[in-house]
C-alpha positions in Angstrom: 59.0 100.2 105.9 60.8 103.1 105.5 63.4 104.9 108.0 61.6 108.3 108.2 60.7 110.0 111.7 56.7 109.8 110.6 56.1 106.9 109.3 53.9 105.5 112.2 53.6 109.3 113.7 49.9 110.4 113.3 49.8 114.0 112.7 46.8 115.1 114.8 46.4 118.7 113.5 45.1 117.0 110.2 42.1 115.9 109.6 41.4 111.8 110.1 41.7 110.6 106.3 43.6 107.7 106.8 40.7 105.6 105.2 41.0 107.6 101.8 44.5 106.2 101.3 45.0 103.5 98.4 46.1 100.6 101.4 42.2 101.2 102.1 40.6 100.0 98.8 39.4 97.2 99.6 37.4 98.1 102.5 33.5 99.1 101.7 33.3 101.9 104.2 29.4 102.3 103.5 28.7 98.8 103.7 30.3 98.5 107.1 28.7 101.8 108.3 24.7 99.8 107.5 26.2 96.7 109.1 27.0 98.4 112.2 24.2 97.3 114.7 22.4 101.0 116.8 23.3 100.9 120.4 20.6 100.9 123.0 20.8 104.7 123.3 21.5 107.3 120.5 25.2 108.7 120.7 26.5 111.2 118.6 29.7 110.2 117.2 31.9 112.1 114.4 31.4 109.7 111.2 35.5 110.0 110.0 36.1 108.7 113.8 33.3 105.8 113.3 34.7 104.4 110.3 37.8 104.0 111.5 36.4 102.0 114.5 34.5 100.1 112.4 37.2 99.1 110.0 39.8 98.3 112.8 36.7 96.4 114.7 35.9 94.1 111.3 39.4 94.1 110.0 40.9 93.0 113.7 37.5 90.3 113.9 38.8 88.6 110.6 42.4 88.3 112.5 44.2 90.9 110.1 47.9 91.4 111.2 50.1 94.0 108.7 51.5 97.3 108.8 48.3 99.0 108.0 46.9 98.1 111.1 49.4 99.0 113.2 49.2 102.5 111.4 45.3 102.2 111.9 46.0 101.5 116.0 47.7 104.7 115.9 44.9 106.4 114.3 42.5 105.3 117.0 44.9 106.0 120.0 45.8 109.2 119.4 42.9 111.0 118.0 39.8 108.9 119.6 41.0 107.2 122.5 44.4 106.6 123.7 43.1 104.1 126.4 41.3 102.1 124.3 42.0 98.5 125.1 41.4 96.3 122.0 43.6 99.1 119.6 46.4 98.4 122.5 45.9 94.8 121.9 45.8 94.2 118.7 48.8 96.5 117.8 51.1 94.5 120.2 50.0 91.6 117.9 50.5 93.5 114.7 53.7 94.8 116.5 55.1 91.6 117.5 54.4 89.9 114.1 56.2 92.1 112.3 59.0 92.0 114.4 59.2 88.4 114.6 59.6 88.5 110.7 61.9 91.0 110.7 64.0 88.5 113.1 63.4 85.6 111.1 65.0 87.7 108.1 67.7 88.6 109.8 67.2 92.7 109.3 67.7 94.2 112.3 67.4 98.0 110.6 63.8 96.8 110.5 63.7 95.7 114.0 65.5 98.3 115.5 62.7 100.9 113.7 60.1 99.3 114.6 61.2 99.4 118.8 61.9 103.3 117.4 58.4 104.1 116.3 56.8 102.2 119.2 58.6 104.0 121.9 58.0 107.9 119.8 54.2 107.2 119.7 54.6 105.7 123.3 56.1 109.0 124.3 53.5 111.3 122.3 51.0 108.9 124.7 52.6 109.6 128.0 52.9 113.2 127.1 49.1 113.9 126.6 47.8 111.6 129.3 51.1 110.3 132.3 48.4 108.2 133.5 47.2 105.8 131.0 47.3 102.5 132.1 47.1 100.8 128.2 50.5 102.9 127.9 52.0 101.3 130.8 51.3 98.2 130.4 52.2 98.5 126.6 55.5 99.7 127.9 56.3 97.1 129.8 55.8 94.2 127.1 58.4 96.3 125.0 60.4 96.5 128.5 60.0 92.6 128.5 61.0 92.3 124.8 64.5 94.3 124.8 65.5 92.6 128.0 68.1 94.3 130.5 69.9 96.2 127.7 67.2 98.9 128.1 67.0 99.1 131.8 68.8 102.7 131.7 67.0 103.9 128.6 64.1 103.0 131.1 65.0 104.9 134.5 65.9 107.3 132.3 62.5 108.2 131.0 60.5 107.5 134.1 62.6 110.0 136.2 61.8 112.5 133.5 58.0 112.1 133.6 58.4 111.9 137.6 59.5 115.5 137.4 56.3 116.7 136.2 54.6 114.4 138.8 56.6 112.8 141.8 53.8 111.1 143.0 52.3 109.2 139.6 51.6 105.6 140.5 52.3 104.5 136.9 55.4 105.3 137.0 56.8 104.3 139.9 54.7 101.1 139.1 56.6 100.8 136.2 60.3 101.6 137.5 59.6 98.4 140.2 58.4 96.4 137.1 61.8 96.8 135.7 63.7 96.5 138.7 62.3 93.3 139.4 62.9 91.8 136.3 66.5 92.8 136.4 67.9 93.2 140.0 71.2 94.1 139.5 73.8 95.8 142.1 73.9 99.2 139.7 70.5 99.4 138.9 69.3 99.4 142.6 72.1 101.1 143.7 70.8 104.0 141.3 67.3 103.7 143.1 68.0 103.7 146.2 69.8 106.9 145.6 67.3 108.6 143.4 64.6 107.9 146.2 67.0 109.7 148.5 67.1 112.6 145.9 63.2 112.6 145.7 62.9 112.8 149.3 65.3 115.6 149.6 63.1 117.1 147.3 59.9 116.7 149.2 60.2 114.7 152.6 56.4 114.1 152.5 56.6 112.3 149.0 54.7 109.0 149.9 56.1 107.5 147.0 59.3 107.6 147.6 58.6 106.5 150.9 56.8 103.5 148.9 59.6 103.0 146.8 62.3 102.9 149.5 60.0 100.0 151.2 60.1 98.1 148.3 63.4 98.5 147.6 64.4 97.1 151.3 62.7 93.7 150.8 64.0 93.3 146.7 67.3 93.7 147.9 66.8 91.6 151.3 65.2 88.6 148.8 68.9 88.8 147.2 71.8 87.6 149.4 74.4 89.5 147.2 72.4 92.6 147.4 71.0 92.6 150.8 73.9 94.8 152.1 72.9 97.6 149.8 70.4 98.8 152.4 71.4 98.1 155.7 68.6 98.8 158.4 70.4 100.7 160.9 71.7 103.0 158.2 67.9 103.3 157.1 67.0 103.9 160.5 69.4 106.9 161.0 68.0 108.2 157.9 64.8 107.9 158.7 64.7 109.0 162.1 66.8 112.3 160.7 64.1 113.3 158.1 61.0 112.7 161.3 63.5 115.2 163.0 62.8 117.4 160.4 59.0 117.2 160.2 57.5 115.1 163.1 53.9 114.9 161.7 55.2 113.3 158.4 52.9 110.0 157.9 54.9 108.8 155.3 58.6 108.6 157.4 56.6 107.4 160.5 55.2 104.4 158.5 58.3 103.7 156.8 60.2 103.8 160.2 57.1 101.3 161.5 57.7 98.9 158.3 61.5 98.6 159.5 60.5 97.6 163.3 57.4 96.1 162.9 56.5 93.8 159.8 59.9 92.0 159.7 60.5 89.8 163.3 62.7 91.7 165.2 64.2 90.5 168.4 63.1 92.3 171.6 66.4 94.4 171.5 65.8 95.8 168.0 62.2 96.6 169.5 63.3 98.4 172.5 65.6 100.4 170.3 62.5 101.3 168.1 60.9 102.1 171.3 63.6 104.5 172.7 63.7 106.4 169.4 60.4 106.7 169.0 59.6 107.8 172.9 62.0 110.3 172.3 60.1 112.3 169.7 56.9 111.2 171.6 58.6 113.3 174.9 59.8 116.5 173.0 56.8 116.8 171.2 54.0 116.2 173.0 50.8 117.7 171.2 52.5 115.5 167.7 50.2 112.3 167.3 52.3 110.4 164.4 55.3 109.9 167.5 52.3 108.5 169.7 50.7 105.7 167.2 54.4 104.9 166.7 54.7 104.0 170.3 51.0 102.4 170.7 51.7 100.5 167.6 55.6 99.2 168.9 54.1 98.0 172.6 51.3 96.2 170.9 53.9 94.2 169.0 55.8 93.8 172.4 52.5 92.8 173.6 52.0 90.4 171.0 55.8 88.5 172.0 55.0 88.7 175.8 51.7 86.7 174.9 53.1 84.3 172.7 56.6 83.5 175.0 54.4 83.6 178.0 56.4 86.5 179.8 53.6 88.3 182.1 56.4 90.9 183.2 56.8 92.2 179.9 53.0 91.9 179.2 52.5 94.0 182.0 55.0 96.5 181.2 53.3 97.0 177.6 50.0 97.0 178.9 50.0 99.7 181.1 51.9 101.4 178.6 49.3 101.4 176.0 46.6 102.2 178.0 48.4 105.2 179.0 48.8 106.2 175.3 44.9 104.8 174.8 44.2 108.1 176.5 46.5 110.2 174.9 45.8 109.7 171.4 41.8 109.5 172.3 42.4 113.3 172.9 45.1 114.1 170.4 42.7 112.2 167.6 39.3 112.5 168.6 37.7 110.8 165.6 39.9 108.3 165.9 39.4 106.8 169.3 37.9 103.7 168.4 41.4 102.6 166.9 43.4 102.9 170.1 41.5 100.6 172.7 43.5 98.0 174.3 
């Protein structure tokens, strides 16, 4: 295989001949074309397009690994479908192959292009179509196959697709993927500040929100790195973007995941409680502060029952009925979520 920026770069503004080249010869295009069984209902299909299908289809069938069809993958996914499955597949095979051979010889120029070419027609991919889910996951099996050494390249590209879309699941997907594979000090250091960036950015960006979440129990799971994101430091920050925009779901149920789905003593809850009470008081016709507080004296509802203490279960009680009638006015069509 030779070094050259095209080798495995399909040039789409050409017309599909890759069957007429000599590699080709010894596939009978007609033959396959008659053998072809007629779907169930007439589609109209450009013939150039169905011969390639067909060839991959009985070529791949007859277990036919080689650089041809991992040029004739490319073909298929990017001018017919770039989220076809099988082509996805069965290039990964043909991929691997190769570069399993290419390690057995001991030519790492080989190697080394290969990963190159994957990760250009990746790119032309993600380009065309962020959210892709046969890119992705293709990704991620090269991710997997270069180990930690790429884990910047990585970050890298991903923050630069998350600028044209701060919110694409795939990507953020994808950064976690890699995280968790390799959870080292640096590399979740560098998240934890780029979710900071993102939500200074956009304070409503879910994601990030998402990410941040995730990033609090990877780095919990690890002693070493637990002190990476201490909670009262997430608290502060937390409770100073709400500040900011009091009706922003996303910081409310981030400041709920720190307080309420981790077992917290009745101190850290009465802190939760204060904070939250606080918004609740100085902005009265806001219902995200008001959940908050229904949702905290449920949990202190929940430790009263459980430990037996009536004077706290009373204390909680009234509360939430009080706030039962609140948020039945403040949220209307949702009334039937705040019964006690």
């Amino acid at each position: 295989m030779s070094g050259t920026k095209d080798t495995f770069v399909v040039d789409i503004s050409q017309e599909m001949n890759v069957l007429e080249s000599k590699e080709w010869e010894d596939v009978d295009v007609i033959m396959l074309r008659k053998r072809r069984k007629p779907h169930a209902v007439h589609i109209d299909v450009d013939m150039a397009k169905q011969d390639v299908l067909n060839v991959f289809l009985d070529r791949m069938n007859d277990g036919e690994v080689s650089e041809r069809m991992l040029r004739l993958t490319e073909e298929i996914i990017l001018r017919i479908n770039s989220a076809d499955y099988s082509a996805w597949a069965w290039r990964w095979t043909c991929f691997l192959a190769l570069f399993e051979e290419a390690k057995r010889q001991g030519n790492t120029q080989r190697q080394s292009e290969l990963v190159l070419f994957e990760k250009q027609m990746m790119k032309t991919v993600v380009t065309g179509n962020p959210k892709n889910y046969q890119v992705w996951n293709y990704r991620r099996k090269m991710v997997e196959l270069q180990g930690a050494a790429c884990v910047k390249e990585e970050m890298e590209f991903t923050r630069g697709c998350l600028e044209f879309d701060a919110k694409n699941y795939h990507v953020w997907a994808h950064r976690q993927a890699v995280l968790k594979m390799w959870p080292t000090a640096d590399s979740l250091r560098g998240e934890i500040m780029f979710t900071g960036e993102c939500l200074e950015k956009d304070v409503m960006n879910n994601s990030a929100w998402n990410q941040r979440a995730w990033l609090l129990h990877l780095c919990e799971s690890v002693q070493q790195l637990a002190h990476l994101m201490p909670r009262s430091t997430e608290i502060e920050m937390t409770m100073s973007c709400i500040e900011g925009c009091v009706e922003n779901e996303a910081a409310w149920a981030y400041l709920k995941h720190l307080g309420l789905y981790d077992a917290v003593s009745q101190d850290q809850l009465d802190g939760f409680l204060e904070c939250s009470a606080s918004l609740m008081t100085r902005h009265e016709t806001s219902i995200q502060p008001a959940i908050a507080v229904y949702e905290f004296y449920n949990v202190m509802l929940e430790h009263a029952e459980s430990s037996s203490d009536e004077k706290m279960y009373s204390r909680a009680k009234v509360m939430m009925e009080t706030l039962s009638h609140k948020l039945r006015l403040l949220d209307p069509l949702g009334a039937h979520r705040y019964s006690v």
